[in-house]
TIPAVEX-320561 format. One line per field, with one value per residue (C-alpha): chain; x negated, y, z negated; residue number from 0; residue in three letters. Coordinates in Angstrom, 2 decimals, always signed. Layout:
% TIPAVEX-320561
unit (A,...)
px (X,...)
py (Y,...)
pz (Z,...)
pos (NUM,...)
code (ala,...)
% end
This chain:
% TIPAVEX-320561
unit (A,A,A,A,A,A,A,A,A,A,A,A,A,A,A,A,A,A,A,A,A,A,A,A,A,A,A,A,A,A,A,A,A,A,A,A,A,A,A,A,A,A,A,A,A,A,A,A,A,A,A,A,A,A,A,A,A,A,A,A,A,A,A,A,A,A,A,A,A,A,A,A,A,A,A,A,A,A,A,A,A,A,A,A,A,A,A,A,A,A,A,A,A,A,A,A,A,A,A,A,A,A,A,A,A,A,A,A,A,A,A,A,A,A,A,A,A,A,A,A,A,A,A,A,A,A,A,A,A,A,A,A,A,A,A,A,A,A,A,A,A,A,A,A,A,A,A,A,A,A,A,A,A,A,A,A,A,A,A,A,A,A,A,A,A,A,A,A,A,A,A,A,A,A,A,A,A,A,A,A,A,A,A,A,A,A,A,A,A,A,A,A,A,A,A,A,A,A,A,A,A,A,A,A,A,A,A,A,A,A,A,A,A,A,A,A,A,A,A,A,A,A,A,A,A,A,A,A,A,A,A,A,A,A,A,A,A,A,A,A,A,A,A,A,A,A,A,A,A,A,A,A,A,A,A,A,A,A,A,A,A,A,A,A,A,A,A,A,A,A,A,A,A,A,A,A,A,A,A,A,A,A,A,A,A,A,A,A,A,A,A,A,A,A,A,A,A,A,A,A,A,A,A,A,A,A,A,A,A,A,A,A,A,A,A,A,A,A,A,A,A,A,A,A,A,A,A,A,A,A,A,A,A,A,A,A,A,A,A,A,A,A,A)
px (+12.05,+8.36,+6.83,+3.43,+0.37,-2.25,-1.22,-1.19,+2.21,+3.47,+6.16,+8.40,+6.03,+2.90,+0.65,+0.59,-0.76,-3.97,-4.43,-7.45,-6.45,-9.47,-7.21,-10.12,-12.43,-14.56,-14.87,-15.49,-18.77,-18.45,-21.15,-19.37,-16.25,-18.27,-19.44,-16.01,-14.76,-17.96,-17.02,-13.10,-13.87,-16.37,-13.99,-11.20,-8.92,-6.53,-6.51,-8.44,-6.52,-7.71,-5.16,-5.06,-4.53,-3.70,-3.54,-1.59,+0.21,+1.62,+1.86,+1.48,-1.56,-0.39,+1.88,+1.58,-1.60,-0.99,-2.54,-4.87,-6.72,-9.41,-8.86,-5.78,-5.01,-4.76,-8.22,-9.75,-8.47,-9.87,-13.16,-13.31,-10.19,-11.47,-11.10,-9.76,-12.98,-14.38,-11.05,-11.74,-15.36,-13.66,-11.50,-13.77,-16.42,-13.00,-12.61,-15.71,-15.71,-12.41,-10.64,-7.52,-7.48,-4.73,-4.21,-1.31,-0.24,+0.41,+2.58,+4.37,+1.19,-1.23,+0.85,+0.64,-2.85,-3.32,-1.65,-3.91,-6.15,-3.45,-3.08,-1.50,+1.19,+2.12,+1.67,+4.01,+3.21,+5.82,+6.03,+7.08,+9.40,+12.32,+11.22,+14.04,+13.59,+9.37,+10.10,+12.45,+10.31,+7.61,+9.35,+9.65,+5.93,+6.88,+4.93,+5.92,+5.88,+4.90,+6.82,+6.07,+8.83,+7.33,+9.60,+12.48,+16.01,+17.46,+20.35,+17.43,+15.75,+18.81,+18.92,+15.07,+16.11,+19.36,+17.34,+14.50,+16.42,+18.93,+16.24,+15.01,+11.39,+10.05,+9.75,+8.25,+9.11,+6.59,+7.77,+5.41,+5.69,+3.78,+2.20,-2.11,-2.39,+1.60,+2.51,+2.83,+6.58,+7.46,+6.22,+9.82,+8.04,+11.24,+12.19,+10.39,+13.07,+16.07,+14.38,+14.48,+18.27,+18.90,+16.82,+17.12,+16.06,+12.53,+9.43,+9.11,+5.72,+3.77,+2.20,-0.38,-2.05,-2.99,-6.80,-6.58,-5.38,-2.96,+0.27,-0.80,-0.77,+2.64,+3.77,+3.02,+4.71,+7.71,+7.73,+5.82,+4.42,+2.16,-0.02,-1.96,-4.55,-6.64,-10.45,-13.71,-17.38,-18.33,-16.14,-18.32,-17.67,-15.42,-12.39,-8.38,-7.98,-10.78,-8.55,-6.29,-9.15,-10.75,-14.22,-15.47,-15.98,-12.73,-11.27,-12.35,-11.26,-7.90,-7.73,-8.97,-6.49,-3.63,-4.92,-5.27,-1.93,-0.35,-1.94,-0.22,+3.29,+5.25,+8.24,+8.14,+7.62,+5.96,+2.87,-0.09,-3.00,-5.15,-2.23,-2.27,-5.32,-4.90,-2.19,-3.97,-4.97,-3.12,+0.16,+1.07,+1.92,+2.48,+0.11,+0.09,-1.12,-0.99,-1.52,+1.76,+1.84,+3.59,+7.70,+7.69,+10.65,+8.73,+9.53,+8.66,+6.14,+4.07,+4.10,+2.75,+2.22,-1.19,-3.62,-4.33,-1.14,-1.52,+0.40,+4.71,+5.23,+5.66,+9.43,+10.83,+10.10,+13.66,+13.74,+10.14,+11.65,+13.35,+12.25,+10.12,+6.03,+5.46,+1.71,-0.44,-0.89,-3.91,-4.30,-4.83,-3.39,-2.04,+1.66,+2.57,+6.19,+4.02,+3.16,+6.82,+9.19,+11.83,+15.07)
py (+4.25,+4.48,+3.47,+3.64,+1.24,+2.35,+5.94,+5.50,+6.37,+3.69,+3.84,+7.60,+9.95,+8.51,+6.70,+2.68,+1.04,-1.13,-4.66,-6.32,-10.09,-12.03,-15.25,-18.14,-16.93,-16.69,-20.28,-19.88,-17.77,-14.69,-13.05,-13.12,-12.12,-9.19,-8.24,-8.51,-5.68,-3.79,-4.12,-3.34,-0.22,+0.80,+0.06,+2.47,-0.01,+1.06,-2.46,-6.05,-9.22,-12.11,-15.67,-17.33,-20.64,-23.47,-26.05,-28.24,-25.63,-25.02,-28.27,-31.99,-33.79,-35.35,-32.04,-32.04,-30.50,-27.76,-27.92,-24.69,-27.32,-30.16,-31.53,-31.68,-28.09,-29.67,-30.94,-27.45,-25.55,-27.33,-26.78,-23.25,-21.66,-18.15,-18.84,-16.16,-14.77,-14.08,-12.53,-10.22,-9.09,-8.78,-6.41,-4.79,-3.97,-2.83,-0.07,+1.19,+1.50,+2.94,+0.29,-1.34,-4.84,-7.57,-10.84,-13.27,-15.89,-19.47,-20.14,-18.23,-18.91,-18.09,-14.32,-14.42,-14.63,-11.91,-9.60,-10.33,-8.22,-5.53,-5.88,-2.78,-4.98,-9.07,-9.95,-13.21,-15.18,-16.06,-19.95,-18.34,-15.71,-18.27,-19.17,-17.19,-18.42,-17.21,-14.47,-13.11,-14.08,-12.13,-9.11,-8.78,-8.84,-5.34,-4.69,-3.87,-7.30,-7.43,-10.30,-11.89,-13.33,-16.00,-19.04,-17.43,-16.67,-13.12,-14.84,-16.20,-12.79,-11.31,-13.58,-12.37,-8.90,-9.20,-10.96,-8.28,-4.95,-5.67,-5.64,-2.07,-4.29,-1.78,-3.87,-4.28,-6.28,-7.40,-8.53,-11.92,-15.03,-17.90,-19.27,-19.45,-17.83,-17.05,-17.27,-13.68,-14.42,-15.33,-12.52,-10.59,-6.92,-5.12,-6.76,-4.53,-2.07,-4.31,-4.85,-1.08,-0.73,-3.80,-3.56,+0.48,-0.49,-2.03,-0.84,-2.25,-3.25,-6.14,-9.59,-10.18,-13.35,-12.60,-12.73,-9.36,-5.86,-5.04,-5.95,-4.18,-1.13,-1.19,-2.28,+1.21,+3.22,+1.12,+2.21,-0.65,+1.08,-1.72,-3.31,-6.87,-8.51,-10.97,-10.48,-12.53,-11.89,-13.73,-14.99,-18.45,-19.46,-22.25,-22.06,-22.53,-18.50,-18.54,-18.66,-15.83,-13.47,-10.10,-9.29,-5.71,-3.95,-4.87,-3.91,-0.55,-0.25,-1.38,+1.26,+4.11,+3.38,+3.47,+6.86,+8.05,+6.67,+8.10,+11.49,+11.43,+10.42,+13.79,+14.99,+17.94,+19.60,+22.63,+24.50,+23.80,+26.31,+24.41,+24.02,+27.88,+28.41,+25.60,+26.88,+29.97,+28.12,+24.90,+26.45,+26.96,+30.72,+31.95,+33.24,+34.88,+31.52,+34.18,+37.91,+39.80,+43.39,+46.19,+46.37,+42.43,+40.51,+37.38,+33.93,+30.60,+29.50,+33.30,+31.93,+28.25,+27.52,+27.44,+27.79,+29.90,+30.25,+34.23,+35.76,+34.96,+31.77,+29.52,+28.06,+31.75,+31.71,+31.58,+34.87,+36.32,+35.01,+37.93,+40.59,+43.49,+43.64,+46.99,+46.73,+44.60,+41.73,+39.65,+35.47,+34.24,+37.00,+36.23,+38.42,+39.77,+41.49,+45.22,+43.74,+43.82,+46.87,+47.93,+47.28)
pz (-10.73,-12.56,-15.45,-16.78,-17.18,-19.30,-18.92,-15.19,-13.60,-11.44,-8.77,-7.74,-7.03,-7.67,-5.30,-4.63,-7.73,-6.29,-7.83,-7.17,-7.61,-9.17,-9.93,-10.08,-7.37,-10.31,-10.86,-14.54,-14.14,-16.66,-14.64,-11.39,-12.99,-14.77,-11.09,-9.75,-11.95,-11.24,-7.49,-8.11,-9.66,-7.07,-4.14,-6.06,-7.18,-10.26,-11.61,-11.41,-12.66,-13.95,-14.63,-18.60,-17.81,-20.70,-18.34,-20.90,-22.11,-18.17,-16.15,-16.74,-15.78,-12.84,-11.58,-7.37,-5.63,-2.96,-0.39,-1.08,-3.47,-2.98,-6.17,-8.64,-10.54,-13.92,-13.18,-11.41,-14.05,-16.87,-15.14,-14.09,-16.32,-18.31,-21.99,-23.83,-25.48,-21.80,-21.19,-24.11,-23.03,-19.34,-20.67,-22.66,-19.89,-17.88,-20.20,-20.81,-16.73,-16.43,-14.52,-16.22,-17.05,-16.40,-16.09,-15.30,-18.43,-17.14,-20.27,-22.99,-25.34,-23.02,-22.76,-26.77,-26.76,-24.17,-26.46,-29.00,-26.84,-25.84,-22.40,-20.86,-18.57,-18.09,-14.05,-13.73,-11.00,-8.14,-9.88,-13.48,-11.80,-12.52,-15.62,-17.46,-21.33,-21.04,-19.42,-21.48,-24.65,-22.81,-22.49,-26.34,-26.87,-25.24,-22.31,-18.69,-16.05,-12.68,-11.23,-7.64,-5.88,-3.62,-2.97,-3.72,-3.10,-3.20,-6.19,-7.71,-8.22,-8.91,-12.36,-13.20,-12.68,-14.87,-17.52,-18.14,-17.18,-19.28,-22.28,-20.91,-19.82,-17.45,-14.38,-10.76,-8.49,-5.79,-2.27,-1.86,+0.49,-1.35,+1.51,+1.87,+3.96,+5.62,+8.67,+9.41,+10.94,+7.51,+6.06,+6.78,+5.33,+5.28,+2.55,+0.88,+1.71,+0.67,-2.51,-2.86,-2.46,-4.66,-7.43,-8.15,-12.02,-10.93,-8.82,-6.15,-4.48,-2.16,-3.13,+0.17,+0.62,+4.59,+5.30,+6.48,+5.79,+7.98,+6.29,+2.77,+5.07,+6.50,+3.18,+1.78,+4.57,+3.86,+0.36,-1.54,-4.93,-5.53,-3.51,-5.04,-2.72,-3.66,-3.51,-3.78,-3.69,-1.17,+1.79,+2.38,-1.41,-1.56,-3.55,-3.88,-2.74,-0.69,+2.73,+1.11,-0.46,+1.28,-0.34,-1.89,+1.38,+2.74,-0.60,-0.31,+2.94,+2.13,-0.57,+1.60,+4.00,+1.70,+0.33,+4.03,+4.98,+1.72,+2.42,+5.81,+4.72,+5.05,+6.25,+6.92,+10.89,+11.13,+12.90,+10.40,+9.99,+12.03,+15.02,+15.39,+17.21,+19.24,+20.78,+22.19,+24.56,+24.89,+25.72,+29.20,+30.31,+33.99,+35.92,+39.57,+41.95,+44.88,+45.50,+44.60,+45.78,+43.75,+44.07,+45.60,+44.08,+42.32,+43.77,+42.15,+44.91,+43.73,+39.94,+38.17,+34.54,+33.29,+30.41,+28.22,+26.12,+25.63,+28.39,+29.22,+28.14,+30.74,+29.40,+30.14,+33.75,+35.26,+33.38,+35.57,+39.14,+40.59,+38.75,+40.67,+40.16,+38.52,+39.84,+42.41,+41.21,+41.96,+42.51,+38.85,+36.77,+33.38,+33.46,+30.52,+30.64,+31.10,+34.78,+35.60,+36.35,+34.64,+35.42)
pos (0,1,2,3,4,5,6,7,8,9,10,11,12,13,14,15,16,17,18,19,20,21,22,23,24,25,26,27,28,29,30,31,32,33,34,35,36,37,38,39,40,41,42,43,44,45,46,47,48,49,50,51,52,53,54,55,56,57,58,59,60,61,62,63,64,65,66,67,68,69,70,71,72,73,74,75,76,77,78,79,80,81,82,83,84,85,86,87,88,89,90,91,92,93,94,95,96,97,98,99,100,101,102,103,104,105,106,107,108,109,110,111,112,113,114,115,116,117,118,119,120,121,122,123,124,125,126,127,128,129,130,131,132,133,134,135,136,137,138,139,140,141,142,143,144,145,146,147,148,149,150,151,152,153,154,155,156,157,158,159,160,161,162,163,164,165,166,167,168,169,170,171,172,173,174,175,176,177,178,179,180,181,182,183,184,185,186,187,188,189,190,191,192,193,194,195,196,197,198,199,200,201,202,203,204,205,206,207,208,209,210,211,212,213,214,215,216,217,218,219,220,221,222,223,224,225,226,227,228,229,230,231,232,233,234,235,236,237,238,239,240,241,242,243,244,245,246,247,248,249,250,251,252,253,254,255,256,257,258,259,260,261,262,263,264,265,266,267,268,269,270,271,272,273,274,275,276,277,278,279,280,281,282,283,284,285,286,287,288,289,290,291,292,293,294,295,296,297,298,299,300,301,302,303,304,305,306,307,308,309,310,311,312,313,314,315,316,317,318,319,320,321,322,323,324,325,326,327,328,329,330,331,332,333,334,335,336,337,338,339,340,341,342)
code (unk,unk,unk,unk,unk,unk,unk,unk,unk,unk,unk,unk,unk,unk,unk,unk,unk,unk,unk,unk,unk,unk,unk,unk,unk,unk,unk,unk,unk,unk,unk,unk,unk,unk,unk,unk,unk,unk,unk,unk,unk,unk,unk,unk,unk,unk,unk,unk,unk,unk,unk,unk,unk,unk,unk,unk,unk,unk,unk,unk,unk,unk,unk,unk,unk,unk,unk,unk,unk,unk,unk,unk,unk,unk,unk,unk,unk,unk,unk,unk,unk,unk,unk,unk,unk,unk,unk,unk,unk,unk,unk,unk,unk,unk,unk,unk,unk,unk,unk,unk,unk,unk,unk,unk,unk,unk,unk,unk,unk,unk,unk,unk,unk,unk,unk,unk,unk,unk,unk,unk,unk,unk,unk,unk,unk,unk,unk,unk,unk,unk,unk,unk,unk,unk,unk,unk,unk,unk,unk,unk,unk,unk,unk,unk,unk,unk,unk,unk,unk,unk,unk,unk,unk,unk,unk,unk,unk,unk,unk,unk,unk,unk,unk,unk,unk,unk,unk,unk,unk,unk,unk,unk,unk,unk,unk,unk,unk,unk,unk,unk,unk,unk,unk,unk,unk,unk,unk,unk,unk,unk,unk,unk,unk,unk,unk,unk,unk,unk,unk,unk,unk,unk,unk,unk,unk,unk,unk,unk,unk,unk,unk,unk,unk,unk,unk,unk,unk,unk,unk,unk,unk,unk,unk,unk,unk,unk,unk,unk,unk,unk,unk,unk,unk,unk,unk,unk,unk,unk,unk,unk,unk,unk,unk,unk,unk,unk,unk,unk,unk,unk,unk,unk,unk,unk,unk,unk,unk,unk,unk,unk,unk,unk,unk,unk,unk,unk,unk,unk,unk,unk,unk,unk,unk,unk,unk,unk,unk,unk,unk,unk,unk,unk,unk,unk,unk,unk,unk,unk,unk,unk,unk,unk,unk,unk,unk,unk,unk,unk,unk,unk,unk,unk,unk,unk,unk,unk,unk,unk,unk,unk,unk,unk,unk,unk,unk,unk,unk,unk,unk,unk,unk,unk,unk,unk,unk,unk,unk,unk,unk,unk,unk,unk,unk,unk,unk,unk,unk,unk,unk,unk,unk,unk,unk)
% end
């Protein structure tokens, strides 16, 4: 399964699609968002999102704070939440640097807006993913959706993924645990794998909210096509996604790793160009460990294995032991088949 975002094609065949997650780790500064897509696009990500949030439009006032928060969301988000103008000049200065732009809508309006700016794809977070009546009124404004999957049940996702395939939405699905950070026993990657086999209609890639890059990278060798981490300037800024966030450098190490890993992801067994002369003299052939005079029947205590790998190779020896020397045969000669008689 693939699809494409902003010409981009994402999933069979093509390599993992890179998110940079931005969420609020901008606290509502345009400039450090501004810098964050100047950082994304150095580090070689495909794509940095950003979040719309219309805090009344998404939650009531007095809605439950996680525990990721030191003050209640309704309240943090009215403070630091992007309005949709900065959204527009974020996505502007995206594509005049040639990194695509998206962002995850809180609400059905705050999705309607975005399109007002033609975002190439909708990312739905894991706590809309069951929201089937937005969802599906997202899907007409006919773009392709990203959906996470934290906090959720395999019959669950099977109802999301019924819902949008069966409107042709291009779809991904990401793999995500919506803990910050997990527990990396609940992390269960190869689900990844059983999302594959289940869901043969969407894409299938990795949510990561681990401080760290290791589970992004065995993500991709189990097949994820999309890998979203979150990222932040700077580590010691306080935050919601702080805990869950890998800055620039680690960013770009992240994505030269999945290039690296990507690049190394064949199948097929063979001796490479760069093998060949290696075995010249890697290889084992046999080689006289004892003077062996001309007409003596060879004996395995006369002949070893050793390098170079020019002369008889050393797996045909049962086939040297017993023949005749046609010649004397010095301590450390490499035999080649002219140093025995004919039969």
């Amino acid at each position: 399964m693939a699809f494409e975002i902003a010409q981009r094609r994402v999933g069979d065949g093509a390599p993992a699609y890179i998110i940079a997650e931005g969420c609020d780790n901008h606290l509502g500064n345009l400039a450090t968002a501004l810098e964050m897509v100047r950082q994304a696009k150095l580090a070689g990500a495909d794509a940095i999102k950003f979040q719309h949030h219309l805090p009344d439009e998404e939650m009531l006032p007095d809605a439950p704070m996680s525990d990721n928060f030191q003050e209640p969301l309704y309240e943090f988000l009215k403070k630091h939440a992007l309005t949709l103008d900065q959204h527009r000049q974020l996505k502007r200065f995206c594509d005049e640097i040639g990194i695509t732009f998206l962002c995850t809508p809180f609400s059905l309006k705050a999705a309607q807006e975005l399109a007002t700016l033609d975002v190439a794809a909708y990312k739905i977070g894991s706590g809309e993913m069951t929201d089937i009546p937005s969802l599906v009124r997202i899907a007409a404004l006919g773009r392709p959706m990203i959906v996470s999957t934290g906090m959720s049940s395999f019959e669950e996702i099977d109802r999301t993924y019924r819902a949008l395939t069966d409107r042709g939405t291009p779809l991904a699905l990401l793999n995500c645990v919506s803990e910050y950070p997990p527990v990396y026993e609940d992390l269960n990657l190869d689900v990844v794998t059983r999302m594959s086999e289940r869901y043969p209609l969407a894409v299938i890639g990795h949510s990561d909210h681990t401080p760290d890059l290791y589970t992004c990278f065995a993500a991709v060798t189990l097949g994820a096509a999309i890998i979203e981490k979150h990222v932040i300037l700077d580590k010691r800024q306080p935050g919601p996604d702080q805990s869950v966030s890998i800055d620039f450098r680690d960013l770009a190490n992240l994505v030269d790793g999945i290039r690296k890993i990507e690049a190394a992801r064949g199948d097929r067994r063979a001796v490479h160009g760069r093998e060949a002369a290696i075995r010249t003299w890697a290889f084992r052939s046999l080689v006289a460990v004892q003077p062996i005079p001309a007409g003596a029947v060879i004996t395995e205590d006369m002949i070893w294995s050793k390098r170079p790998g020019t002369g008889i190779p050393s797996h045909l020896m049962a086939e040297v032991i017993g023949r005749r020397a046609g010649r004397d045969l010095p301590v450390h000669t490499l035999l080649s088949w002219d140093d025995l008689a004919a039969d």
